[in-house]
N, C-alpha and C positions, 0 to 999 in steps of 0.2 A: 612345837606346832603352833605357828602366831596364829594370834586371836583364837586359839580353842578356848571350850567354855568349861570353867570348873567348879565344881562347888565345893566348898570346904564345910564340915561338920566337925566342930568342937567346941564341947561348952567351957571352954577356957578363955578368957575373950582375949589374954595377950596372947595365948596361941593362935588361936585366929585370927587377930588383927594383923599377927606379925605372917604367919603366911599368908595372906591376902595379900598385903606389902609386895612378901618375894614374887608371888605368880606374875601380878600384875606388874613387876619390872621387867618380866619376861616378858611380856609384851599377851599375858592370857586374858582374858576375860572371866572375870572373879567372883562370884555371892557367896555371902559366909550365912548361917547358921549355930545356931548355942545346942541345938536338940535334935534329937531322932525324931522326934516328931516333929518340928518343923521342915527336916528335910525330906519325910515320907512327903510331907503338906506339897509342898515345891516341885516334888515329884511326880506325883498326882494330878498337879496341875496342869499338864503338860509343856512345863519346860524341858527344855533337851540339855543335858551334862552331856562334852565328850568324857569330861573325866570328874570319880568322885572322889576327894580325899577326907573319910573320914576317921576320927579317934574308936576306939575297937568299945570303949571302957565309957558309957554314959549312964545315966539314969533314964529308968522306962524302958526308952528303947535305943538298944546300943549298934555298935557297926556293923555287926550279925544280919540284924533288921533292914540295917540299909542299904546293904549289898544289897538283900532279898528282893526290895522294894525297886531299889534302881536299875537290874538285871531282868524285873518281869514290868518295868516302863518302856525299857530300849535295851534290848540285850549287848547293842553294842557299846554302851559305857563301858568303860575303866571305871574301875575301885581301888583305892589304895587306902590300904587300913595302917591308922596310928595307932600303935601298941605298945607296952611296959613290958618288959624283961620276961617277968610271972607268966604271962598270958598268949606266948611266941606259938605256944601249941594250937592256941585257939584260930591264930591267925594262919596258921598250916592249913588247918581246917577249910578257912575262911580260901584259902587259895584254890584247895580242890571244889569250895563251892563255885566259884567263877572270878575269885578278887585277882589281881592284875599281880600285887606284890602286898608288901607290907615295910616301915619303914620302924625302928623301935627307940625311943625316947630311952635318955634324949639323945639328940640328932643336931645335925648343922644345914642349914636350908639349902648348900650344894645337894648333898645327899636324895634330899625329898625333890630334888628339881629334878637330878639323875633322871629319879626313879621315873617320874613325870614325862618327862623327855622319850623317856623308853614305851612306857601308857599309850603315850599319842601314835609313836611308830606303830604300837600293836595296832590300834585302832586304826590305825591308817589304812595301813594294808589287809586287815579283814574287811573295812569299806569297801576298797578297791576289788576285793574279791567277790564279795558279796554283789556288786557295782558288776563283775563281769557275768556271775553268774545270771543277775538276772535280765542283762543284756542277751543272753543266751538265749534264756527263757523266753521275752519278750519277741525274738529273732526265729523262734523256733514252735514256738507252740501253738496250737492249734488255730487257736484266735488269730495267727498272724496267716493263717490261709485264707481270704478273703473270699464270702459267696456263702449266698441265702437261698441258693435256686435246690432243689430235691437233687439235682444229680451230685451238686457239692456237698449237700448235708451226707447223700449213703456214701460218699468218698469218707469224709470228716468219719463217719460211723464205723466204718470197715478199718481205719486208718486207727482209734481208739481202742478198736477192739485187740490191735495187733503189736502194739507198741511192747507188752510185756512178756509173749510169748518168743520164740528161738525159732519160728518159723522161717524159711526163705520166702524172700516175698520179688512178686513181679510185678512193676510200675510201666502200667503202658500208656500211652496218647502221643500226641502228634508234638511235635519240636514248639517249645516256650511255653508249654501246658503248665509248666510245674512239677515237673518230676522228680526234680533234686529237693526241690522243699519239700516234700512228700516223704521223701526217704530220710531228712534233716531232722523230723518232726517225729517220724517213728523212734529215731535214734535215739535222740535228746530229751525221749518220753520212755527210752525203755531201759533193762537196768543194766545197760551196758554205756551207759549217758557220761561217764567217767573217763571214759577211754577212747582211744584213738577213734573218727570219723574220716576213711580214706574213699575219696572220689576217683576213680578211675572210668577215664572215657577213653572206651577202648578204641572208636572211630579214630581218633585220634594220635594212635599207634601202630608204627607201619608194621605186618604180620611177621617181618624177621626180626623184631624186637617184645614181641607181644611176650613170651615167653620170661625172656629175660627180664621186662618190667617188671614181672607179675610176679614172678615166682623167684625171683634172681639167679643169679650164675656163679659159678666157682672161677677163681684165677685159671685161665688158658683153657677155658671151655672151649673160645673160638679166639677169632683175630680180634685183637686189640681188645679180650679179656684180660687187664695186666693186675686185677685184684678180684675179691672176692667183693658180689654186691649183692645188698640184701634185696628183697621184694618186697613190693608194696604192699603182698597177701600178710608176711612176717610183720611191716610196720602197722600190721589192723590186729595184733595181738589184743584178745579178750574185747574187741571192738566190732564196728560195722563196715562192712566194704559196701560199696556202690559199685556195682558193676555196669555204667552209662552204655548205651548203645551196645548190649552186648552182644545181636546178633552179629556186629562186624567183628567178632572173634574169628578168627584161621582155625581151620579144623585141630590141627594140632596143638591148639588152645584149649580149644571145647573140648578134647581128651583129656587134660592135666585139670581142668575147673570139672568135670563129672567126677574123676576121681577123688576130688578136695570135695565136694558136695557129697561123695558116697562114705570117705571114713576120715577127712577135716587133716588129712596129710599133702603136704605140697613137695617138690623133690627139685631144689633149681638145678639148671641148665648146667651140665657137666657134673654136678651132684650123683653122689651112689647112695646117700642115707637120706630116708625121706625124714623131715621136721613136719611136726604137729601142732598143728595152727586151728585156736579156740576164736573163731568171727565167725559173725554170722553175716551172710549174703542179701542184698538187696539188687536185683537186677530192675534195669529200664529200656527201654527199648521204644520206638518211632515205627519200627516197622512191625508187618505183620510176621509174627515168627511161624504162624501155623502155616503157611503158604510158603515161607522161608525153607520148613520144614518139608513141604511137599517137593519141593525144586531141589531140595539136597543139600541145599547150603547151611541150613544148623541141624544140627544132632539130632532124630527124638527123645532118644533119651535123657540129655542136657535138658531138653525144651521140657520133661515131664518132674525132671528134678527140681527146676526153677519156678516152674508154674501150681506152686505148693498153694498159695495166696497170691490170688490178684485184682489188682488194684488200678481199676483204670479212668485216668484224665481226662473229661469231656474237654472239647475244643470251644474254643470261646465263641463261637457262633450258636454253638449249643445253649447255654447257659449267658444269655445277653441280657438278663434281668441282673448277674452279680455286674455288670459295666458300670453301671454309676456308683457301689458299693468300691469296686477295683478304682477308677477314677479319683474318687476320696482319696484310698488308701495312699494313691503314687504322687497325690497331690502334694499332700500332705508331706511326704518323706523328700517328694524333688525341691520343695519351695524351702524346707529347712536346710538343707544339704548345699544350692545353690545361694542362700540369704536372701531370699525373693520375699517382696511382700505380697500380699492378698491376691491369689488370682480363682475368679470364679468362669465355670463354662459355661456359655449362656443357656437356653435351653435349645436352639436350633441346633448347637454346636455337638450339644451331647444328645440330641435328636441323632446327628450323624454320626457321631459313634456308635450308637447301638444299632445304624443301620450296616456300617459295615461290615463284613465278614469276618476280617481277622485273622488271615492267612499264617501270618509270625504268633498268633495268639496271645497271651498274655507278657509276652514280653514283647513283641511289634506294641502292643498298648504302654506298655513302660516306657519304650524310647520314645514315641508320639510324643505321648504327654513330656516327655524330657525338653522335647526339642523346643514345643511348642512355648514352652514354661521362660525355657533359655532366649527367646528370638521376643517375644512377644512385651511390649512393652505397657499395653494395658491391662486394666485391672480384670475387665471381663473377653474373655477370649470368646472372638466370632467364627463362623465359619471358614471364612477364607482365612481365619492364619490356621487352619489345618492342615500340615503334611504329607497328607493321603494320597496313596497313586492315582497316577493316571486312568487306573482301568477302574476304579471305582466313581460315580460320581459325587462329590462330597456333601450335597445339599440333598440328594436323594432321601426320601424316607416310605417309600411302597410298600404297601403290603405285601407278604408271598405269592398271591394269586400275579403280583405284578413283575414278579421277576423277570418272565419272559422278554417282557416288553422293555425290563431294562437296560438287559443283558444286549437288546438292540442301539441303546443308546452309546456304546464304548465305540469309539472311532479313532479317528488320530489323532486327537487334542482334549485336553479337559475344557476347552472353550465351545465348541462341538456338541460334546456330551450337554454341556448347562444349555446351548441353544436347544438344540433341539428334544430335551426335557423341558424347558418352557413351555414349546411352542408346543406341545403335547397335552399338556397340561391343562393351556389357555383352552383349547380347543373342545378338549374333555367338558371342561366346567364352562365354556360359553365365555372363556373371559373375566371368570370371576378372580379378581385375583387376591381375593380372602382367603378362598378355598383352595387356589392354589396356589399360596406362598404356605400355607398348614401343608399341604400336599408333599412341597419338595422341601420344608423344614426352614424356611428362611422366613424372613421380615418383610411384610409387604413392601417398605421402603426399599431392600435389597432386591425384593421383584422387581421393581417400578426402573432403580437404579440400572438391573441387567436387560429390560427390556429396552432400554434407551440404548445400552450400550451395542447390544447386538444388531438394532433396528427390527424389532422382531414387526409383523403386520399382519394381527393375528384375524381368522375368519369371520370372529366371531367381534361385538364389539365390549371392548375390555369397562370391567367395571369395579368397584370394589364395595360393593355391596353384596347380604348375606342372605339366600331364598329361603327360606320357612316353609 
């Protein structure tokens, strides 16, 4: 492993000097030490060893010690202990306490490089593991649900509570809420975190394949069954399904998942022997199932087996206090992801975000911010480089009493909308146009700029002074 860092422990100074010699022709980065207590010292101080080699046999305190010591600094050091013939037991020992190997005197410095060489590969790839797990972690855990507002905190609460038990859980709200991360985070939190996570959106699957996805098929079930294939219920062994959109299940679905829901048996397609399948269920759903359920098109009884625990997504219009929190988060993540430097939203800008609705919800806010990250070439993003439809107006920022009236303002063009939100405005406040560039979330200059543009000639006579 070039340039890993080693420390060698031996109070023998041509041993030392002379491995220090070998490592560093390998190309390692090298400190030597004569003592167990100089290397506990070194240790303590917060230097990082990937790998430690030291003599088993010191005075005081010997390699025993410094395992102990280097193992409860950074668990992921290497140890390799130097030992005499006498003492191969101790060093057995020494292995089941956590040392890497041992090399026994005397030796030829191939040997001790070997062993070294192999050290680093362990530590390599426990890094790299270590490295994915907590990328996992980071990806999945709680903290990475973004939002401070009450209906996120009793989501967060309900979602803590449910991660370690085997309940079936039901995940509802409207498309881009977040409902896959929902079910990611229960998963990755609970003690089936080890084993398979299978996504299945079943919207997704046309109803004369639903079956066979699910549950697989036997060789010559039907046409152009030429093998036996497994299901994606079978590939969630001792793991968690997602069952995405489940009310667009085919009736003849939603009989083979209540039966798998009543005794955890599934039976594929042309199959005579049912197989017994240990997952546990997570459904989601966009639509209303209780009204689904009135009209006939899902089960009740599916609907009462699934609706064990539920778990439901506020729409991001509901909860526009977590927008600037959400905003951070995607900022953050698109600007490293694209290699962007510094972009901040002004404050009009993100005035207009939290005015708008948010129809795609927290992913229409991901792409936004995506696009706007990608296109935009200054540092502080203004309103007009925002990507917003048509039918919203982008500089808008009313109160709810003011909806009506703005809900008036959507016409054929977003040039329309801005006119005659101006000229509204102007009219309201006498022309003040302090009070109403705060009004519509822009910069008095940005007023001043669109009144010239439109020719606006307002009733009143425009002013930019503030009444007391």
């Amino acid at each position: 492993m070039e340039n890993g860092k080693i420390l060698v422990v031996e109070d023998q100074d041509a041993m030392r000097e002379s491995l220090m010699i070998a490592f560093r022709d390998e190309g390692y980065v090298v400190e030597g030490v004569a003592s167990g207590e100089d290397a506990i010292q070194k240790l303590n101080n917060h230097n990082v060893y990937d790998l430690v080699v030291t003599d088993l046999k010191m005075k005081k305190i010997d390699g025993l010690e410094v395992l102990k010591a280097a193992k409860a600094v950074n668990p992921s050091t290497e140890v390799v202990l130097i030992t005499a013939y006498g003492t191969i037991s101790t060093a057995v020992q020494a292995i089941r306490d956590g040392a890497y190997d041992y090399v026994t005197k005397p030796f030829r410095h191939q040997e001790i490089l070997k062993v070294a060489t192999k050290a680093f590969e362990k530590k390599r790839l426990k890094d790299r593991v270590r490295y994915l797990e907590g990328e996992i972690r980071d990806k999945y855990k709680f903290e990475g649900i973004v939002g401070n507002s009450n209906a996120m905190l009793e989501v967060l609460k309900i979602t803590s509570q449910v991660c370690r038990t085997e309940s079936t859980i039901l995940v509802t709200g409207e498309s881009g809420t977040g409902k896959e991360l929902i079910a990611r985070a229960i998963h990755y939190n609970s003690l089936r975190k080890e084993c398979p996570f299978i996504v299945i959106n079943c919207g997704a699957l046309p109803e004369n394949l639903q079956e066979s996805e699910l549950f697989g098929h036997m060789r010559g079930a039907f046409t152009g069954a030429i093998k036996d294939k497994v299901g994606l219920f079978l590939q969630a062994q001792k793991g968690t399904i997602l069952l995405d959109e489940i009310g667009e299940t085919s009736p003849s679905t939603q009989v083979k998942l209540l039966r798998f829901l009543q005794d955890g048996e599934i039976r594929p397609v042309g199959g005579n022997k049912a197989i017994y399948v240990d997952a546990r269920i997570i459904a989601a759903t966009n639509e209303n199932l209780e009204k689904a359920v009135e009209l006939g098109k899902f089960r009740k009884d599916l609907f009462y087996r699934i609706n064990v625990i539920r778990i439901h997504l506020p729409p991001l219009r509901e909860r526009r206090e977590d927008i600037p929190l959400l905003v951070d988060f995607f900022l953050e993540k698109i600007l490293e992801k694209l290699k962007k430097g510094k972009r901040v939203f002004s404050k009009e800008s993100m005035r207009t975000l939290m005015s708008y609705d948010w129809p795609g919800n927290i992913r229409e806010l991901q792409n936004i911010i995506e696009r706007v990250v990608t296109l935009s070439k200054n540092e502080i993003i203004n309103v007009d480089e925002l990507p917003l439809p048509v039918e919203e107006f982008t500089g808008l920022n009313l109160d709810p009493l003011e909806n009506k009236k703005r809900k008036s303002f959507i016409v054929a063009t977003l040039a329309e909308q801005e006119k005659n939100a101006i000229v509204e405005a102007l009219n309201k406040y006498g022309g003040n146009q302090t009070k109403v560039s705060q009004l519509l979330g822009i910069s008095t200059t940005t007023l001043w700029r669109k009144i010239k543009k439109y020719r606006i000639k307002p009733q009143h006579e425009i002013s930019d002074t503030i009444d007391i």
